[in-house]
N, C-alpha and C positions, 0 to 999 in steps of 0.2 A: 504494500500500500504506500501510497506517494505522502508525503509530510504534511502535504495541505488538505488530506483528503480528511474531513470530519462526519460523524453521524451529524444528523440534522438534529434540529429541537423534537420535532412532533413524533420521527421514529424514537428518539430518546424518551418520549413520556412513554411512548407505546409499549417500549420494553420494559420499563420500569413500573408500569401496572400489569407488565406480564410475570412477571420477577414475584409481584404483591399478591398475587392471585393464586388460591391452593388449592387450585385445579388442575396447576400447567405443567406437564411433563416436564422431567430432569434434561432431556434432549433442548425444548425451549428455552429453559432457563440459562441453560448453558450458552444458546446464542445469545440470549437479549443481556448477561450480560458482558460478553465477547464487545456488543452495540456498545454501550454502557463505559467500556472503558476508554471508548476509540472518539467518548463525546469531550472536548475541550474541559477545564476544569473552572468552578466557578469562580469571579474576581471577588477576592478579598475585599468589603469597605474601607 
């Protein structure tokens, strides 16, 4: 993956209610948070 390459905002919530949800297969989990890491981190105030 190239350096500039980020998950978006919207796929980032998406995973992160997939993550929250105790329904979702160990296989999804696994990707969304794969997504999850690859999302910028947030600014400091």
């Amino acid at each position: 993956m190239a350096r500039n390459e980020r998950t978006s905002k919207r796929v980032a919530q998406i995973a992160s209610a997939l993550l929250r949800d105790g329904r979702t297969s160990k296989r999804v989990k696994s990707v969304a948070a794969s997504v999850l890491t690859q999302r910028p981190d947030k600014k400091k105030k």
